[in-house]
C-alpha positions in Angstrom: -73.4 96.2 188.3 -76.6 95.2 190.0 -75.0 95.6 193.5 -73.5 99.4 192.4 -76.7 100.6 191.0 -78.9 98.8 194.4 -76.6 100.5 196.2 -76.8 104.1 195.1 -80.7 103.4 194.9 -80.6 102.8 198.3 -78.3 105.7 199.3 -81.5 108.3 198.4 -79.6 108.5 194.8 -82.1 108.7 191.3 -80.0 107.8 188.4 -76.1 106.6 187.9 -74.2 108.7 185.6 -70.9 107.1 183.7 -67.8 108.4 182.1 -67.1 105.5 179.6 -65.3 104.3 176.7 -67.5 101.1 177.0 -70.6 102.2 176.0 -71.8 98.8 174.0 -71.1 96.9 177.4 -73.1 99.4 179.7 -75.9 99.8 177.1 -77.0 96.3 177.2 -77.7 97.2 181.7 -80.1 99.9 180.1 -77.4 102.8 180.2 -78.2 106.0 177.8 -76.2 108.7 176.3 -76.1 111.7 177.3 -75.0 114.7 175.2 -72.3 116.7 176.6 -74.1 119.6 177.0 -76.3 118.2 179.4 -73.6 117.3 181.7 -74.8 119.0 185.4 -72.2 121.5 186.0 -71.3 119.7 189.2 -70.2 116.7 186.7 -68.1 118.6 184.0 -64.4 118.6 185.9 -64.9 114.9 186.2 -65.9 114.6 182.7 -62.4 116.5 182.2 -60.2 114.0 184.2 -61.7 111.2 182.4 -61.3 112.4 179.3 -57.4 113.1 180.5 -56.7 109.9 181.5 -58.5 108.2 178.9 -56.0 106.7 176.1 -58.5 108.2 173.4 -60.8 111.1 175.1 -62.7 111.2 171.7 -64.3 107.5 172.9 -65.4 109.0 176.0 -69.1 109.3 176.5 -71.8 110.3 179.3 -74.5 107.7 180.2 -76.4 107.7 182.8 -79.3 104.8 184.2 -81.9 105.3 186.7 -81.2 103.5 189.7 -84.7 101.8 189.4 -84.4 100.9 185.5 -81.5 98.5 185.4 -82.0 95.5 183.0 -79.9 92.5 183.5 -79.4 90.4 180.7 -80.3 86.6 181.3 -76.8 85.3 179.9 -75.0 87.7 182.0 -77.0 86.8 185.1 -76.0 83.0 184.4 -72.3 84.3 184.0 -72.0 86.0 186.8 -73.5 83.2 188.9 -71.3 80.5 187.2 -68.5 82.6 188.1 -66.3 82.5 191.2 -63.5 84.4 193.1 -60.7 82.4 191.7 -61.9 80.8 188.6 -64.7 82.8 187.1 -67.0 81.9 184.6 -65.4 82.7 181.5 -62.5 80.1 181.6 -60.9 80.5 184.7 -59.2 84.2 184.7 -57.9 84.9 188.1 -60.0 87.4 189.9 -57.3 89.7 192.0 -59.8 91.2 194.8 -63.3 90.5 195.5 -66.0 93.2 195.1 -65.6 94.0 198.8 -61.3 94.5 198.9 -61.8 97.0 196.3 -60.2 100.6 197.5 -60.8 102.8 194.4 -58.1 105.5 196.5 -58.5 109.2 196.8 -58.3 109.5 192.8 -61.6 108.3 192.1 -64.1 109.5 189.7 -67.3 108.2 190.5 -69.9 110.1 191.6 -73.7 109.7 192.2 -76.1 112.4 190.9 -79.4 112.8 191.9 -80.4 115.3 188.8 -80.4 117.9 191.5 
C-alpha cells in the first residue's frame, strides 16, 4: 500500500481514489468515503465497471486518500516486514507473484486522480 500510494505521490498525483468492497481494510491506511455524487466525471465509467464486476455492487464504495496522508498501522508494518515471498507472515500462504511480476492487463481499473 505504502509503495502504490509513494508511487502515485511521486508521479505529480494529489490523492488515490478506490473502487472497493473493502472499505474496513482501506480505512485503517487513512482511506475516506466519498459519496457518489462527488465522483469526478472522468471516474464515473470506472465506478460502473466495478460495480459490474463486483459480486454485490451494492458493497461498492468510493474512497479516496491523499497521497501525502497515508497512515500505516504499527501491526501491519510488523506484518508486512515478517512476511516473505514464499511463506508470508500470516502462516505461510504461498505468495504467487511478487509486487513487481504483477501485469494487471489491459482490463484494469485503476486510475490516479489529481482532483483536477
Amino acid at each position: 500500500m505504502e509503495r502504490l500510494v509513494d508511487e502515485a505521490g511521486d508521479a505529480g498525483f494529489d490523492e488515490v481514489v478506490v473502487f472497493t468492497d473493502a472499505t474496513d481494510y482501506l480505512s485503517q491506511f487513512g482511506f475516506e468515503s466519498v459519496p457518489f455524487e462527488r465522483v469526478p466525471g472522468d471516474l464515473t465509467d470506472r465506478l460502473e465497471a466495478a460495480e459490474h464486476r463486483a459480486s454485490d455492487p451494492d458493497e461498492v464504495r468510493v474512497l479516496r486518500l491523499a497521497t501525502d496522508r497515508l497512515r500505516m498501522p504499527d501491526d501491519l508494518r510488523a506484518r508486512f516486514k515478517r512476511a516473505s515471498a514464499t511463506g508470508g507472515g500470516d502462516g505461510g500462504r504461498e505468495v504467487a507473484e511478487l509486487a513487481e511480476e504483477f501485469d494487471p492487463g489491459e482490463d484494469a481499473t485503476y486510475k490516479y486522480d489529481t482532483g483536477g
